[in-house]
N, C-alpha and C positions, 0 to 999 in steps of 0.2 A: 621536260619533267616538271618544275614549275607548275606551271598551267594546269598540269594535272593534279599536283600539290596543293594547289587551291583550290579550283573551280569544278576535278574531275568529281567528285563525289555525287556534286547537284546533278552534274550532266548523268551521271548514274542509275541516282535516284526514278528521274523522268524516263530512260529508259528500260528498268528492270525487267520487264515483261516483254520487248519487244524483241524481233531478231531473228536466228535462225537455228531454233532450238533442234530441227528434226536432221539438219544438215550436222550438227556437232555430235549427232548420236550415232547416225550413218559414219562419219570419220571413226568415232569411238570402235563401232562397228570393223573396222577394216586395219586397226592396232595389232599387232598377234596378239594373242595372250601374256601377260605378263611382262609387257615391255610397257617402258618409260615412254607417254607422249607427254608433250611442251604445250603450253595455252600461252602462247605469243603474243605478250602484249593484254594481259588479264584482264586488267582493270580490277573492277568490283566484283570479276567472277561472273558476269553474265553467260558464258557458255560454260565454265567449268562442273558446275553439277552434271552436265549432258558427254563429257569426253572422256569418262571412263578412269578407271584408276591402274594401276600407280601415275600420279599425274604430276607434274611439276609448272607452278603457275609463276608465270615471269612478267615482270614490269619493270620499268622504269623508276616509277614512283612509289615510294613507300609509303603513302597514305591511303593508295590504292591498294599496295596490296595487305596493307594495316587489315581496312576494311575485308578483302578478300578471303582473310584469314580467320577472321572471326567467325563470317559468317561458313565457313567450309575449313576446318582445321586439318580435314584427312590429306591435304598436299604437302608436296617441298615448295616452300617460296623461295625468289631468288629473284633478288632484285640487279636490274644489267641494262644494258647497254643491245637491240637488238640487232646492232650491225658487230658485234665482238660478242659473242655468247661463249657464257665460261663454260664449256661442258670437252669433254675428251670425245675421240674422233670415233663416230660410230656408236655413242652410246645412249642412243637416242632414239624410239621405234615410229616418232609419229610427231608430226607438227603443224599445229591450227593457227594461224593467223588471220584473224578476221577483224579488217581496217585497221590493221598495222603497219604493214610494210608503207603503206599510203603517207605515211609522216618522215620515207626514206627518202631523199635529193635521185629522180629518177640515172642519175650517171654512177649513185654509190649503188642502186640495186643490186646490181651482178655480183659485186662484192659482198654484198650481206648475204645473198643467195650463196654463193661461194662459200660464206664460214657455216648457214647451212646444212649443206650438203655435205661438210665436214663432222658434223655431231651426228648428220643422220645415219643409221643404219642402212646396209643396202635394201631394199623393200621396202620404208616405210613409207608411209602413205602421206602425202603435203596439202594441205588443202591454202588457199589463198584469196581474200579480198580483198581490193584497192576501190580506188573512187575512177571511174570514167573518165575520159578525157583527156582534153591537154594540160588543164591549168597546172602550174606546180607555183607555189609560195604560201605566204602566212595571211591573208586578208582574203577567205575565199566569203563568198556570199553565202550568207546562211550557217554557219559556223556557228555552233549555238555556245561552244564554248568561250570561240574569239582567241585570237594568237597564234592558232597551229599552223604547222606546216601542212602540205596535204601536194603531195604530186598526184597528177590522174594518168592512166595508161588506158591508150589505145588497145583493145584486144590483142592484135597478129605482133602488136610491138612485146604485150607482156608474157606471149606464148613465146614468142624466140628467144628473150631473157631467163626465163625459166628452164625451158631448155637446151639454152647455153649453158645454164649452171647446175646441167648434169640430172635433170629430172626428164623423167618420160611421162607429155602431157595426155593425161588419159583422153581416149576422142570421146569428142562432143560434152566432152567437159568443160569449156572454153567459153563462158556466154557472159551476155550484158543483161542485168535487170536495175529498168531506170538509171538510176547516176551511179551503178559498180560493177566491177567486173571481177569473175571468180572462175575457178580452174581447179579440179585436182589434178597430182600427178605423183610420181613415186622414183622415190630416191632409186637411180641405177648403178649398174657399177660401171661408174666413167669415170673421168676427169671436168671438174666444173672451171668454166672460162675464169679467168685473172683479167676483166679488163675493167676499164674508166675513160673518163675525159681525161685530156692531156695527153695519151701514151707519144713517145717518141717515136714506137713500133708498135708492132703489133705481129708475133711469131704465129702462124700459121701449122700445124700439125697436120700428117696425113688422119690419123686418128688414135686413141691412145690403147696403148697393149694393155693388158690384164695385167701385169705386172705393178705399171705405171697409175692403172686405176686403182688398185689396191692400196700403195704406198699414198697416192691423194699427189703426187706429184707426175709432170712430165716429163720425159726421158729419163726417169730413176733407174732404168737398171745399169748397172755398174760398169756394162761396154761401151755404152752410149757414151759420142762424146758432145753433143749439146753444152751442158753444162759446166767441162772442161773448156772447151770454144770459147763462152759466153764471158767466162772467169778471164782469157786469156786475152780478148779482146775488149774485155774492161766496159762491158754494156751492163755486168751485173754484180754488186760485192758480196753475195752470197750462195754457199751451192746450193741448190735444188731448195731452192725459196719462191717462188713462184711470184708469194705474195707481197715481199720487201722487192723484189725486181719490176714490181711494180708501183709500189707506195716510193720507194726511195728511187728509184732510177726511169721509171714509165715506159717499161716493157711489159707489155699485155701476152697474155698467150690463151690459145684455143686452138681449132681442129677441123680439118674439113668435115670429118663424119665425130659424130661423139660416142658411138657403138663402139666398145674396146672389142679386141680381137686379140687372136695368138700371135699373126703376121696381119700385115697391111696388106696378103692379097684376098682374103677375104673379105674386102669391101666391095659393095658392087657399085656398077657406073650409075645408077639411079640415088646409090646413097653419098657419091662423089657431088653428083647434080644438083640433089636437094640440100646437101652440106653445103658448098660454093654459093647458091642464092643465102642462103641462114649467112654466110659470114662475108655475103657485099652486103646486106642489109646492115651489119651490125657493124663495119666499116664507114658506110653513107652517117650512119647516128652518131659514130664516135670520132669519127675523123681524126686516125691514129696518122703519123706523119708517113710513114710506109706501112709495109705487110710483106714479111721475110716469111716464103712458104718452104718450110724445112721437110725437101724431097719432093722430086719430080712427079709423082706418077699420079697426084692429085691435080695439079697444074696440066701436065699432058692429057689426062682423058678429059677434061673440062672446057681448057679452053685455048691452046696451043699443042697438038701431038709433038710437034718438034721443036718444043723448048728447051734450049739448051742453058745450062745456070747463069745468072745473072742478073741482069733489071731487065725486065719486062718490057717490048711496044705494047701492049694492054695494058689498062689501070685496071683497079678493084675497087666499085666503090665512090671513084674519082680521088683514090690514093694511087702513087706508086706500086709495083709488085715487083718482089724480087724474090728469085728461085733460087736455090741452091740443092746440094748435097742431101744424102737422108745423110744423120748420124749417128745415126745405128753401126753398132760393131763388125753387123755382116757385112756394112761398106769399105771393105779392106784399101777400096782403088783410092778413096778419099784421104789423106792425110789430116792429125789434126790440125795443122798450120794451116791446110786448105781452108778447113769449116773454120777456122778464126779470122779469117782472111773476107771469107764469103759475108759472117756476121756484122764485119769489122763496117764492110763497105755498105750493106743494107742498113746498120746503122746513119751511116754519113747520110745515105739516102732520104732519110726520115728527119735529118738535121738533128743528129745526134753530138754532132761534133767530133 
């Protein structure tokens, strides 16, 4: 924020005319009517004349959005923090980020996507640009400002993050020009991944119910015992926290498919298949100590039919896998002392202690 408190104004200046004035009109273009979009990460308002109104212009830095303001008074400013966005769940119709996220530590991404996909409304439309590449730190070449941080992503790497974290990537939206890469896609109604560096686990979902997408949590509905398990076997000090189960204790959770559904046999063997690669990929990057896949019938059509609960001969990933139980209410045969039991030990597994 600094760096921007000093130096972003000049760096402003030099670029006011430059950019991607017909792509923020287009996004404007695809807001419904009369809903709230976000200018992530404003600055001096270089795309906000182009994203449509009611609009709310967010930065970091109050010098920037000093400037922003002046020169465009018809917004709300609101100056924040773009990985904790102050806004209530859902009340958000649209959000432009262009060379923002780019100053996020590629392993907190998911997380910031995560709180996200929490303000957005189901539908809205997400557009996004980062910088190319691998580099991530503070001393890139050419930095005309100097000091910033700046991660770059691979394309297939930032299309699987984004749609870990609950966005459906619009096709052939996905492309590189010169040193960035950009993507639309639109807030669905899922469940967005809870993961990071570090996790101890990594909880594995067949995929989340409508229920479950709605409330913004996993296993919420009130028979499930997930979350009774989790509590009892002391992997997590909060119920249906997703997010502290992860910040405070590094348990990660995601889904084989991210399509919410009424039941889990509505998912097909194609979207089991194309799920399983999305989350060895995203196991290989994060290298969670285990992967506890809660309910067989994801693990069985994928990549053992006769898997019976337990730790896996297959890895995921080059992690451990361990199966267990659904805990879903309809599974009466299952005890909860079973599924705390099943938890208790896929913990150990992961060197939970």
């Amino acid at each position: 924020m600094e760096i921007y408190d000093d130096r972003g104004l000049q760096w402003a200046a030099t670029h006011a005319t430059a950019g991607r004035r017909s792509e923020a009109a287009s996004f404007a273009a695809r807001v419904p009517p009369d809903a709230t979009r976000i200018d992530l990460g404003c600055g001096a308002g270089r795309y906000l004349p182009y994203l449509g109104r009611p609009a709310i212009a967010f930065d970091a830095s109050s010098v920037m959005l000093d400037a922003c303001r002046a020169a465009f008074p018809d917004a709300l400013y609101v100056q924040g923090d773009v990985e904790r966005l102050p806004f209530t769940r859902g009340s958000v119709g649209g959000a432009w980020s262009w060379m923002t996220h780019l100053h996020v530590a590629r392993d907190r991404l998911p997380m910031a996507l995560w709180d996200l996909h929490r303000v957005l409304a189901v539908g809205a439309p997400f557009e996004v640009q980062v910088l190319e590449g691998e580099y991530e730190g503070d001393a890139l070449d050419g930095d005309e400002v100097g000091g910033r941080f700046f991660a770059g992503w691979r394309p297939d790497r930032l299309g699987d993050v984004v749609a870990g974290a609950g966005f459906a990537v619009e096709d052939g939206s996905l492309s590189v020009s010169g040193d960035e890469v950009r993507l639309r896609a639109v807030r669905s109604r899922t469940l967005a991944d809870t993961v990071g560096e570090g996790m101890r686990m990594l909880v594995c979902g067949v995929n989340p119910s409508l229920y479950s997408a709605d409330a913004g949590v996993g296993y919420a509905r009130p028979g499930n015992r997930f979350w009774p398990a989790a509590l009892q076997a002391g992997i997590v000090g909060k119920d249906r926290d997703p997010a502290d189960a992860l910040c405070a204790h590094g348990m990660g959770m995601t889904d084989f498919v991210k399509r919410a559904t009424r039941t889990a046999a509505e998912v097909t063997v194609d979207e089991y298949r194309y799920g399983f690669d999305r989350v060895e990929r995203l196991v290989r990057w994060l290298q969670p100590g285990a992967v506890c896949f809660v309910g067989l019938s994801g693990w069985r059509t994928v990549v053992g039919p006769r898997a019976v609960a337990g730790l896996q001969p297959e890895e995921i990933g080059g992690r451990p896998a361990y199966v267990m139980p659904s805990t879903s209410g309809l599974n009466a045969r299952t005890s909860l002392e079973e599924l705390t039991g099943h938890l208790r030990r896929a913990w150990e597994v992961g060197g939970g202690g």
